[in-house]
C-alpha positions as CSV (number, residue, x, y, z in Angstrom):
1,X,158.7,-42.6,117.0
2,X,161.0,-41.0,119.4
3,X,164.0,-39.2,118.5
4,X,166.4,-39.9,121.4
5,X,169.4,-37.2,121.7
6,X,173.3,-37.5,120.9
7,X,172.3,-41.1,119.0
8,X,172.8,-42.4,115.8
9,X,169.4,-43.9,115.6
10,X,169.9,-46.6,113.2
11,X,172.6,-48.5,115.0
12,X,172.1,-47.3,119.0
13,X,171.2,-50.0,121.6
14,X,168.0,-50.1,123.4
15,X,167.3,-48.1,125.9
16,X,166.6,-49.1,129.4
17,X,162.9,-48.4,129.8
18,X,162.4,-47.3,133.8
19,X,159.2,-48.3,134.9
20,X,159.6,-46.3,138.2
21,X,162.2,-44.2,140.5
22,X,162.6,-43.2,144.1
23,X,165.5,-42.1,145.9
24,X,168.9,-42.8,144.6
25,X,166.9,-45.6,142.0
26,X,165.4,-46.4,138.8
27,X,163.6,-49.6,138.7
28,X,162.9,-51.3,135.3
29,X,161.6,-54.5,135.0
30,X,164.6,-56.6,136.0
31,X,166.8,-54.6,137.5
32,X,167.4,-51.8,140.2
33,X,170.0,-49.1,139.5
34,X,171.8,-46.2,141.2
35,X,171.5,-43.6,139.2
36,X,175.1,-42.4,138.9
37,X,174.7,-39.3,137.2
38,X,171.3,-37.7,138.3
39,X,169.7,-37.4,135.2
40,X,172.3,-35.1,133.5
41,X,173.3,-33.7,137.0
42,X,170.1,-32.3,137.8
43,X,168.4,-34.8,140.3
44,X,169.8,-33.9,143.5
45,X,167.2,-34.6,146.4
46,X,166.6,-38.1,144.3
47,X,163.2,-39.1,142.5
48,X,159.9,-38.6,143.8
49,X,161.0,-36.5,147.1
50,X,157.4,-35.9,148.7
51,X,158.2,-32.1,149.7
52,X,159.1,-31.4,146.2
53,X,156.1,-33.8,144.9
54,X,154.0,-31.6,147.2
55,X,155.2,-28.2,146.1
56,X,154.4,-29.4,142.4
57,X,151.0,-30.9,142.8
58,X,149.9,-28.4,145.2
59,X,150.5,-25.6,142.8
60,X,148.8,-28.0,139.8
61,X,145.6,-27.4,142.1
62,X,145.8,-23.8,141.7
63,X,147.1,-23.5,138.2
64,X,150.4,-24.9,135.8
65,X,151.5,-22.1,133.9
66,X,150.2,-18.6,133.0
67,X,152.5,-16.4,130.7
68,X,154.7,-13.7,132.4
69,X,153.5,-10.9,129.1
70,X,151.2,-8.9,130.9
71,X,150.5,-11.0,133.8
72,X,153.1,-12.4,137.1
73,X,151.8,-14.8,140.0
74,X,152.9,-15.0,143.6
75,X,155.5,-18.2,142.9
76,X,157.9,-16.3,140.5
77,X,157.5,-13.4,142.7
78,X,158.6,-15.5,145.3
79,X,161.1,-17.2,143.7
80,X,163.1,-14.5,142.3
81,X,162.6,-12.5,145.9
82,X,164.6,-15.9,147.0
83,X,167.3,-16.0,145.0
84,X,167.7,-12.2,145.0
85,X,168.6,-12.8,148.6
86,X,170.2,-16.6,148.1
87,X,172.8,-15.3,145.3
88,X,176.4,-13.4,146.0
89,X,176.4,-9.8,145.5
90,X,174.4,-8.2,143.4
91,X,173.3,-10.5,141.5
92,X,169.5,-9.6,141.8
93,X,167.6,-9.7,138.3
94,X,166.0,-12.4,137.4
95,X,165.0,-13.4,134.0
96,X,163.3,-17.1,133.3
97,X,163.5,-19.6,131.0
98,X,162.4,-23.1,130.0
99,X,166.2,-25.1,129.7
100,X,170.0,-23.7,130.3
101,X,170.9,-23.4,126.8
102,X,168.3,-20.9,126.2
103,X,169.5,-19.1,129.6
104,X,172.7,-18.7,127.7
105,X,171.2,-17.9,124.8
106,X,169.7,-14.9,126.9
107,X,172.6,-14.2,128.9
108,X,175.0,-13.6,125.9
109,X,172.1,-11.5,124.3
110,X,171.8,-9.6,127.2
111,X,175.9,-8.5,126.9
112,X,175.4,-8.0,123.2
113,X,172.6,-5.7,123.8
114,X,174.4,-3.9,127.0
115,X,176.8,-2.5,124.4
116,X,174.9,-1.9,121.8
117,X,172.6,0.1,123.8
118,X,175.5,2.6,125.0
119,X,176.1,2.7,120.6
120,X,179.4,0.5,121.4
121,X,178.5,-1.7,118.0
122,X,182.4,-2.7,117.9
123,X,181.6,-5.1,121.0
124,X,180.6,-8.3,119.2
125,X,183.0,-10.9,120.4
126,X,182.7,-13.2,122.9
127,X,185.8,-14.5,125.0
128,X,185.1,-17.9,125.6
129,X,187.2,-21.5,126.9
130,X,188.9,-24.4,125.0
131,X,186.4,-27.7,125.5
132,X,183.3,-25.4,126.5
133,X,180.1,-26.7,126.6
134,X,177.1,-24.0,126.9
135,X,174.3,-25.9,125.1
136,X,172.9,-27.1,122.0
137,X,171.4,-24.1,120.4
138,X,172.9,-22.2,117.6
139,X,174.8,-19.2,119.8
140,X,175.5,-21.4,122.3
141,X,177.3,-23.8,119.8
142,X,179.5,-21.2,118.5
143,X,180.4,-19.8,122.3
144,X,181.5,-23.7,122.7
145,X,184.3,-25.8,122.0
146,X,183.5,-28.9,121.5
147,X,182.9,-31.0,117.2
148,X,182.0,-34.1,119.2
149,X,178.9,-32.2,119.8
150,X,178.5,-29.3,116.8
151,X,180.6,-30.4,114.3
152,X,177.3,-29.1,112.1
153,X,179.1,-25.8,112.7
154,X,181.8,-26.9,110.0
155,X,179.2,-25.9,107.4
156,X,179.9,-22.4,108.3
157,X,183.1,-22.0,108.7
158,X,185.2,-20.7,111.8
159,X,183.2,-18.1,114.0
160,X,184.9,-14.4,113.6
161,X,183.0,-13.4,116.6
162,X,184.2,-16.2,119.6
163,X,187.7,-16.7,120.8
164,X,188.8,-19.8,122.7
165,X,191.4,-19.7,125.3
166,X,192.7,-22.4,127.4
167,X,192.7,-22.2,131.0
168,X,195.5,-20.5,131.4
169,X,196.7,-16.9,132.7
170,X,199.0,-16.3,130.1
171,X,196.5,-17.1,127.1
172,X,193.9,-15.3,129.2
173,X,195.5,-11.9,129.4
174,X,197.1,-12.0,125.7
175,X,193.4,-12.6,125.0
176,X,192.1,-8.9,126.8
177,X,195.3,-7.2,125.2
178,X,194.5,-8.5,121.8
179,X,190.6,-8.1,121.6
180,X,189.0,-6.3,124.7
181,X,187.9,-3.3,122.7
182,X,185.3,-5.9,120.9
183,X,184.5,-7.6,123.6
184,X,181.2,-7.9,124.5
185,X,181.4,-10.7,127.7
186,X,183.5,-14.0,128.7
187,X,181.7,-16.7,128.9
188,X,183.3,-19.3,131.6
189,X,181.8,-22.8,133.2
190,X,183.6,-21.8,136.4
191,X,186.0,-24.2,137.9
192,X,184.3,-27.3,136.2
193,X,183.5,-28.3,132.2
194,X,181.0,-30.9,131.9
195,X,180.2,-31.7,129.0
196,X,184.0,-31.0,127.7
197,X,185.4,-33.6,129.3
198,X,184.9,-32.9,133.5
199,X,187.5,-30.7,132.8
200,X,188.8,-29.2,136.5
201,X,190.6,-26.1,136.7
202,X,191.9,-23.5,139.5
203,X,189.8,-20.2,140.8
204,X,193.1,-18.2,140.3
205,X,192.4,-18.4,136.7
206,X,188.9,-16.5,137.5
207,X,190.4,-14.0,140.1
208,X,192.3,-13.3,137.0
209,X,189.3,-12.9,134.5
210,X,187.3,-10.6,137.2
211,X,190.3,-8.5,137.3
212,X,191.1,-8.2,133.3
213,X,186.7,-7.7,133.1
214,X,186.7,-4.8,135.3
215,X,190.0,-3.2,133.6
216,X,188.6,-3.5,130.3
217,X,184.9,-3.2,130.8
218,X,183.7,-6.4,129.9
219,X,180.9,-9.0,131.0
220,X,181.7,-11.5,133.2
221,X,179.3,-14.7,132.4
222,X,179.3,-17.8,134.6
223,X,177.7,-20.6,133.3
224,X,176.6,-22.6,136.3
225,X,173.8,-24.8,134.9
226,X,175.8,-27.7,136.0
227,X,177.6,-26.3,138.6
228,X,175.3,-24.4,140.3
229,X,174.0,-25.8,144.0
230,X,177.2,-27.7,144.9
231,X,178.9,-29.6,142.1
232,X,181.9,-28.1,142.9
233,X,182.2,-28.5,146.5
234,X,181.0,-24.6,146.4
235,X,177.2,-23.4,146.7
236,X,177.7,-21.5,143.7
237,X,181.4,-20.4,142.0
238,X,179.7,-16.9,142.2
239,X,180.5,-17.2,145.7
240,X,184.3,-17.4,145.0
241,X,184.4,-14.7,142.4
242,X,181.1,-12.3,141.5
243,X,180.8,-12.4,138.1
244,X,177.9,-10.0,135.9
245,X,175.7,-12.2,135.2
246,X,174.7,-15.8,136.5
247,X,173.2,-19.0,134.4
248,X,171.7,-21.6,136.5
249,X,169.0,-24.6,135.7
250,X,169.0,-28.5,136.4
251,X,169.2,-28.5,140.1
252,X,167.5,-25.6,140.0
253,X,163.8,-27.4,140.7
254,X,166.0,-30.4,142.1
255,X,165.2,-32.1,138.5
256,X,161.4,-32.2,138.9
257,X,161.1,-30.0,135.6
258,X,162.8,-27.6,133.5
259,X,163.4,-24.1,134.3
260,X,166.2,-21.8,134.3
261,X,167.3,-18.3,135.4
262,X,169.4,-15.7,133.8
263,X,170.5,-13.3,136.3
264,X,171.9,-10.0,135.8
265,X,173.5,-7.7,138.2
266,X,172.5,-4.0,138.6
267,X,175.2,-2.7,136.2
268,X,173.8,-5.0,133.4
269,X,169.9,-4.2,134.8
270,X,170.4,-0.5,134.3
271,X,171.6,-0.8,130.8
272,X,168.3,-2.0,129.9
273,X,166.2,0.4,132.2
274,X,165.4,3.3,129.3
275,X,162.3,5.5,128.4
276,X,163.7,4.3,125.0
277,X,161.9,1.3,123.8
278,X,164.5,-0.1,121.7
279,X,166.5,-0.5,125.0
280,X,164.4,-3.2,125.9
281,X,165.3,-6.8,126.2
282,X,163.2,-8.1,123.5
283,X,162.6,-11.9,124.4
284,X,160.3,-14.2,126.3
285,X,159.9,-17.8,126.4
286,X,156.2,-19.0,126.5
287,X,157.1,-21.0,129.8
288,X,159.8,-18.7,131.6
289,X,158.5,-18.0,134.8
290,X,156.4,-21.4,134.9
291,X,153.6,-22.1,137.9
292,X,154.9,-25.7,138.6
293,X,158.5,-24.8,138.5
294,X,158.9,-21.7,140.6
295,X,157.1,-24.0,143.2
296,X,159.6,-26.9,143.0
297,X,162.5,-24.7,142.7
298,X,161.6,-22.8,145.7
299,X,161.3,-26.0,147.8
300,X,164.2,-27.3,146.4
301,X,166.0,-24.2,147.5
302,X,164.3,-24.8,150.7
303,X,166.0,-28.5,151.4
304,X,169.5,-27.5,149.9
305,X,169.8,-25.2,152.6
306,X,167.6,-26.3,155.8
307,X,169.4,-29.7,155.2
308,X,172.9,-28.4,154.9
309,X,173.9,-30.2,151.5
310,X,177.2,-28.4,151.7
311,X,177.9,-31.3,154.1
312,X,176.9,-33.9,151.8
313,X,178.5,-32.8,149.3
314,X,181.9,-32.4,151.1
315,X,181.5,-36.7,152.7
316,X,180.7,-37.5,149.1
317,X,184.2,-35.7,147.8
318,X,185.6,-37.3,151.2
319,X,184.5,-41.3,150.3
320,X,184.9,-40.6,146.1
321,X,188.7,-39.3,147.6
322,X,189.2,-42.7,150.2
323,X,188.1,-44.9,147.4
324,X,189.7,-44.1,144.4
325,X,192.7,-43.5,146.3
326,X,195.5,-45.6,144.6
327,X,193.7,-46.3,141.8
328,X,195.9,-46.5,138.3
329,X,195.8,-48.5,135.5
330,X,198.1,-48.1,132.2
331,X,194.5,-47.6,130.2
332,X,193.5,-44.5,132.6
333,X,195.0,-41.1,131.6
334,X,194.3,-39.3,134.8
335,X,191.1,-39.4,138.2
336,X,189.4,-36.0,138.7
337,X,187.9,-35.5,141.5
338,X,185.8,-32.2,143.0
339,X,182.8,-31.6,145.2
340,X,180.1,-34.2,144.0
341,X,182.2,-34.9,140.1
342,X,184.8,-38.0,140.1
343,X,186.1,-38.3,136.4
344,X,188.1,-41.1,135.3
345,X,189.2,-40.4,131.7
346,X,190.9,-43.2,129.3
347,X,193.2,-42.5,126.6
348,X,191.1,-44.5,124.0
349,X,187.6,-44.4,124.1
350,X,186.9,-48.1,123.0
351,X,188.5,-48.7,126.5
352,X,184.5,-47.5,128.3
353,X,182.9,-49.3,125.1
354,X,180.8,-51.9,127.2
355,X,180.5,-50.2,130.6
356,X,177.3,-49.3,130.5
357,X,175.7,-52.5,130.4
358,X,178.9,-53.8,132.3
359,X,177.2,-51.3,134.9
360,X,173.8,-52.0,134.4
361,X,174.5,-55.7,135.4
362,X,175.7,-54.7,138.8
363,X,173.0,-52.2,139.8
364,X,174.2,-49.0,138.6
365,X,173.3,-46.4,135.8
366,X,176.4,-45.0,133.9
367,X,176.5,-42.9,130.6
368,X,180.2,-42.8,130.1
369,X,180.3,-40.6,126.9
370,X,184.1,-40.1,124.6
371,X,186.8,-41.0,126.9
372,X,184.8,-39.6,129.9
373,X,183.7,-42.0,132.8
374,X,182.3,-40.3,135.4
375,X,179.6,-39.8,138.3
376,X,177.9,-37.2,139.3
377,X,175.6,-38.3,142.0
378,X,172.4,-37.6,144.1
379,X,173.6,-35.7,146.9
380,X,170.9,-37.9,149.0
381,X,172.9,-41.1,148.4
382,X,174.6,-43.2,151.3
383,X,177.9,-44.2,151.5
384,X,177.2,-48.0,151.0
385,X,175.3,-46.6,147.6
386,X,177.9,-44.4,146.8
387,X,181.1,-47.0,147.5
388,X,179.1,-49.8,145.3
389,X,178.9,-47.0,141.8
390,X,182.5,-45.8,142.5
391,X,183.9,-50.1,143.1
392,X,181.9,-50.7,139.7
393,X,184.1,-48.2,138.0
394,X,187.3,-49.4,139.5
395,X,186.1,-52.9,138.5
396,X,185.7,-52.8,135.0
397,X,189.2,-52.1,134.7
398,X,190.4,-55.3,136.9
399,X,188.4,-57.6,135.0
């Protein structure tokens, strides 16, 4: 029996079983849907893309997967040669895994380490935002913010090694005056919390952050599984302000399969790079570095910039903009809107409770989850696709 994730299995509905997908769809047996959120934000170029289908199967010729302990193959090579060159800065050290949570994992192991390897055992905190979401494993819980998701965390109590700060300068640089001689890192989803809420928030707050990292000496993590490759309206946050170390997955292999990269900046390279074996980072997922997905991800690079998706992204903010223009209702608390994200969030949460079927019936795939309706869309979709998920929302509260 399948366990299916953030459900109460006795009492959840049914799930829509998709028989097959292509482009902006999913087809199941009576119905063909936009798929308004892109399989958790991750299917950019749309399903079965024959370039990426190509770069899969042809590396499935040669061989899936051999493990990166003792042995390395031309795609991750090639891969991490690519986003060497594709990422701000100097962000150039690339270290795989098999999902974004475990990238965190090892990105907030990696700033433990750093310090402990210079004998600064005091640095043991992490810095981290109100409403964060980072992932589902056990560190990554405690670095978020969020009981909807780990309320298991109540069995042990409130975390003496994470602060929360809202998204504020004020509580920011109390924060740093208060703790930064145990800091190890801050940990930010830049500009844009997903899973939180679609929480949106101004770059001056990480100008800020850079500033206060680099006066105190600590870490600088950004978090970009989700908004990594355009979310934002940005390539990357990184762009915008350079932080230590970069997390990215989903769009990563365009959705294809999972993979994601931890990568770490010279600074945080050399702290590792010791003739004393203890120095080392000791971890290493079987799949990191995987055959199949170093092959889609590099194609999936490929399109994101041959076909300038920048521009995509920016006519999908421009139509999301034009059509929810005006749009109020006493049941709405306020529209968010940035890069490829429109948020609409309600005050009570039984106000979404029937969307999704409500959707469903008029061609489009929602997951509205809490008080959160929202679409995050293939950047492949047209206008006419794009008006008829954002009218659906707008309709449910006219009916």
């Amino acid at each position: 029996m399948i366990w299916y994730p953030y459900q109460q299995m006795k009492t959840m509905p049914a799930p829509y079983e998709v028989l097959d997908a292509e482009g902006v769809y999913l087809y199941t047996k009576d119905q063909k849907l936009i798929d308004s959120v892109s399989s958790w934000w991750s299917v950019i170029h749309g399903y079965k893309h024959p370039e990426l289908t190509k770069a899969l199967t042809s590396q499935a010729n040669r061989f899936a997967h051999v493990m990166l302990g003792g042995l390395t193959h031309e795609p991750v090579r090639r891969l991490s040669d690519k986003l060497q060159s594709f990422l701000p800065g100097d962000l150039d050290y690339c270290f795989f895994s098999d999902s974004g949570s475990v990238a965190v994992e090892v990105a907030l192991k990696m700033a433990l380490q750093y310090y402990m390897n210079q004998g600064q055992t005091q640095r043991t905190m992490i810095l981290s935002l109100e409403h964060a979401y980072h992932g589902d494993t056990f560190k990554t819980m405690e670095a978020g913010d969020d009981e909807d998701y780990h309320f298991v965390l109540r069995a042990y109590g409130p975390s003496r090694h994470v602060i929360h700060i809202p998204t504020e300068t004020a509580a920011l640089e109390q924060a740093f005056l208060q703790y930064h001689q145990y800091l190890n890192c801050m940990l930010v989803e830049p500009l844009l919390q997903g899973a939180g809420g679609m929480r949106m928030y101004d770059r001056s707050f990480l100008k800020r952050a850079r500033e206060l990292c680099d006066q105190y000496g600590v870490l600088l993590i950004f978090d970009e599984v989700a908004t990594g490759f355009g979310r934002t309206g940005n390539r990357f946050v990184a762009d915008l302000v350079l932080p230590d170390i970069l997390v990215l997955g989903k769009a990563l292999t365009g959705g294809y399969i999972g993979h994601a990269v931890t990568v770490a900046n010279q600074k945080v390279y050399e702290g590792f790079y010791s003739d004393d074996p203890s120095h080392a980072l000791m971890h290493g997922p079987t799949f990191m570095g995987n055959a199949l997905a170093c092959a889609v991800a590099l194609k999936s690079i490929q399109l994101f910039e041959e076909q300038d998706y920048l521009s995509k992204i920016r006519r999908i903010e421009e139509i999301t903009r034009r059509e929810m223009a005006g749009f109020a209702d006493p049941r709405v608390r306020e529209v968010r809107i940035m890069g490829g994200c429109v948020c609409v969030e309600v005050w009570d949460p039984d106000t979404l409770r029937g969307y999704q079927q409500f959707a469903y019936d008029r061609g489009v795939f929602s997951r509205p989850f809490l008080q959160y309706l929202y679409a995050m869309v293939p950047y492949v979709i047209s206008e006419m696709e794009l008006v008829q998920v954002l009218r659906t929302m707008r309709e449910w509260f006219s009916r």
